[in-house]
C-alpha positions as a printed Julia matrix, in Angstrom:
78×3 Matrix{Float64}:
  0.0     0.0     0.0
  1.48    3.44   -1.17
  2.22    6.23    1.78
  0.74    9.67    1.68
  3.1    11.5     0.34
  1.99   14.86    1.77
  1.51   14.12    5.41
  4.67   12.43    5.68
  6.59   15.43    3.96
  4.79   17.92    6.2
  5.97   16.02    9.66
  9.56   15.74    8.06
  9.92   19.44    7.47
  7.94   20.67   11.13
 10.65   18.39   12.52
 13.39   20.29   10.57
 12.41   23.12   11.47
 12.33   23.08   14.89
 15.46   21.39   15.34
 17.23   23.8    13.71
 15.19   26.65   15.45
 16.99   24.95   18.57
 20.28   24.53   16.91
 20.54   28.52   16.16
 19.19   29.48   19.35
 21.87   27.33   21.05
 24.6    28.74   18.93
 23.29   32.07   19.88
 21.89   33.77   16.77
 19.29   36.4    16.67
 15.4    35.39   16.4
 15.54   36.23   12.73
 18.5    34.63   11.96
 17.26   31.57   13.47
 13.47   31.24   12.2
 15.13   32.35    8.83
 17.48   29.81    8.6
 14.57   27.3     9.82
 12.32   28.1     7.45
 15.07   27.42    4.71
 15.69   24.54    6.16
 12.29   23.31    6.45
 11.6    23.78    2.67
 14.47   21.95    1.61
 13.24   18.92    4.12
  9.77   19.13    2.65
 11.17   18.78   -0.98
 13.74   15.75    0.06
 10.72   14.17    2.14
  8.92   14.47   -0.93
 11.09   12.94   -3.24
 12.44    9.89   -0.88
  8.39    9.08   -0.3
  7.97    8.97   -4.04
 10.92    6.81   -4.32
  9.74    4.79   -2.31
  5.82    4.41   -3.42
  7.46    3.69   -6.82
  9.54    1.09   -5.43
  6.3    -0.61   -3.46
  4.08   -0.29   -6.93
  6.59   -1.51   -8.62
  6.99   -4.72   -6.33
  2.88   -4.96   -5.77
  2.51   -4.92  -10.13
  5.23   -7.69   -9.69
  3.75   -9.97   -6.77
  0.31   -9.76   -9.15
  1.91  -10.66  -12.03
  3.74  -13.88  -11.01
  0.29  -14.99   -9.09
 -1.03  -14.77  -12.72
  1.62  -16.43  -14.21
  0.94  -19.25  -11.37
 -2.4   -19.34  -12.33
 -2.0   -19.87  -15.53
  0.73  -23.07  -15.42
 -1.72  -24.74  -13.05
């Protein structure tokens, strides 16, 4: 079964963000700085989460097509 892509991209880059919200407020940078940087960041994660949960629906159609077609295959000898 295929995962939501959207959902799972959306928890990736909240994550993102606040960890490095915490990372710039522990290296001491101004509130700007920091939810700047974050929201960069955050971005980027939602466009890699993206594009690994694609990846990876295309990789469990692709096997799901497969497991169907060798049960017809089966089928068919029998």
């Amino acid at each position: 079964m295929p995962i939501h892509v959207r959902p799972k991209a959306i928890s990736v880059a909240v994550a993102a963000f606040f960890a490095l919200s915490f990372v710039g407020m522990w290296m001491n940078q101004s509130p700007f700085t920091c939810c700047e940087r974050a929201l960069i960041g955050a971005v980027l994660a939602y466009i890699a989460a993206s594009i690994a949960v694609n990846i990876i629906n295309a990789i469990i159609k692709h096997a799901i097509i497969e497991s169907h077609a060798n049960k017809q295959k089966e089928q068919q000898r029998v």
